[in-house]
N, C-alpha and C positions, 0 to 999 in steps of 0.2 A: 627287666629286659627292655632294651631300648625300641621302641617303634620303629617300626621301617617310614622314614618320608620319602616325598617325590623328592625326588634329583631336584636340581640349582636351576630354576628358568622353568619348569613345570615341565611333564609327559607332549609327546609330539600328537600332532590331530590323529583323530582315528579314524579312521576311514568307512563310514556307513553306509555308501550307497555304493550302488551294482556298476561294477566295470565292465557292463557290454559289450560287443561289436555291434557294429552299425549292422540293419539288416539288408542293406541294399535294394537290390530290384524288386523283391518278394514281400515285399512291408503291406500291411492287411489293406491299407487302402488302396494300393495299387492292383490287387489280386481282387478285390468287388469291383473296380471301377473295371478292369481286365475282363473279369466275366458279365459284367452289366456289359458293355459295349458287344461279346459276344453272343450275347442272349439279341440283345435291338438286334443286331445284324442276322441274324437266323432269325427272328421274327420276321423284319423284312423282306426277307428273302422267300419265307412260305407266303405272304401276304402278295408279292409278285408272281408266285409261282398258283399260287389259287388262280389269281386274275386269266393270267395265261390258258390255265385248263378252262376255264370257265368258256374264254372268248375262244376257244379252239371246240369246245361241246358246241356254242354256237351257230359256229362256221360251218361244224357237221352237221346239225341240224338244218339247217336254211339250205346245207345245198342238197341235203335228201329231201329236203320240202319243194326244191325247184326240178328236181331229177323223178318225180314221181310221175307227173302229166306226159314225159318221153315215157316210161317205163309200160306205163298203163297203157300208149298206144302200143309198144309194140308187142305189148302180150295181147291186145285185141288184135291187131295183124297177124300173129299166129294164131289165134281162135278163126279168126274169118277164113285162113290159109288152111286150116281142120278143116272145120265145116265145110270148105269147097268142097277139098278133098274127099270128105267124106260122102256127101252127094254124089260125086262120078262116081265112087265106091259102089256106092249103091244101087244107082243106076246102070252101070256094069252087070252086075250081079241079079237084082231083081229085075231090072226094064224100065219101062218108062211110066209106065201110072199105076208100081205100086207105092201104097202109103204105109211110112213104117211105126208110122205116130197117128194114135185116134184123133187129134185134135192137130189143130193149124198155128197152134201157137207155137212160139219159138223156145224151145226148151233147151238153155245153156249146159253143153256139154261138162261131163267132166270128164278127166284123165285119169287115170289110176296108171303109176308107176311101176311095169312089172319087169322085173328081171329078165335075163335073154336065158341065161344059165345057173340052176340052183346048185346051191354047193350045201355037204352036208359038211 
């Protein structure tokens, strides 16, 4: 039996490597470099947004730090507006020379918050 030879001028090239398509816009390095750029910009953006709260906690601090010394007087103006009050109350009521405290010292009121009407 006669061997089979190649044909006249040899077999044509064979073809070993991969006929892909291009990957276009999605190619690996464009999709890290894609999310690296959105990761820095959400970083940046909490690192602005921290500052902001921060200097805003600030702002509410310092100005309940300068709003206390009004405050303080006008709850003493209402204390002293009691206590007048409270005086004619009494003077009203008992007279004029009686004493409703054993001692002379000035004993800071307090209030007690009581309801007009209980609800059950």
């Amino acid at each position: 039996m006669p061997q089979d030879m190649p044909p006249v001028g040899g077999y044509g090239a064979v073809q070993y490597k991969r006929n892909l398509p291009a990957h276009g816009l999605f190619r690996p390095r464009n999709l890290i470099l894609a999310s690296a750029g959105l990761m820095v910009y959400g970083w940046y953006q909490l690192v602005v947004g921290v500052r902001e709260m921060n200097e805003m906690a600030r702002e509410k601090m310092w100005a309940r730090i300068h709003l206390i010394p009004m405050l303080q007087a006008e709850c003493d103006r209402d204390l002293v507006r009691r206590h007048l009050a409270d005086q004619a109350r009494e003077k009203e009521l008992l007279g004029e020379n009686f004493k409703v405290y054993n001692s002379d010292r000035y004993v800071r009121p307090t209030f007690a918050a009581v309801p007009q009407h209980v609800t059950k």
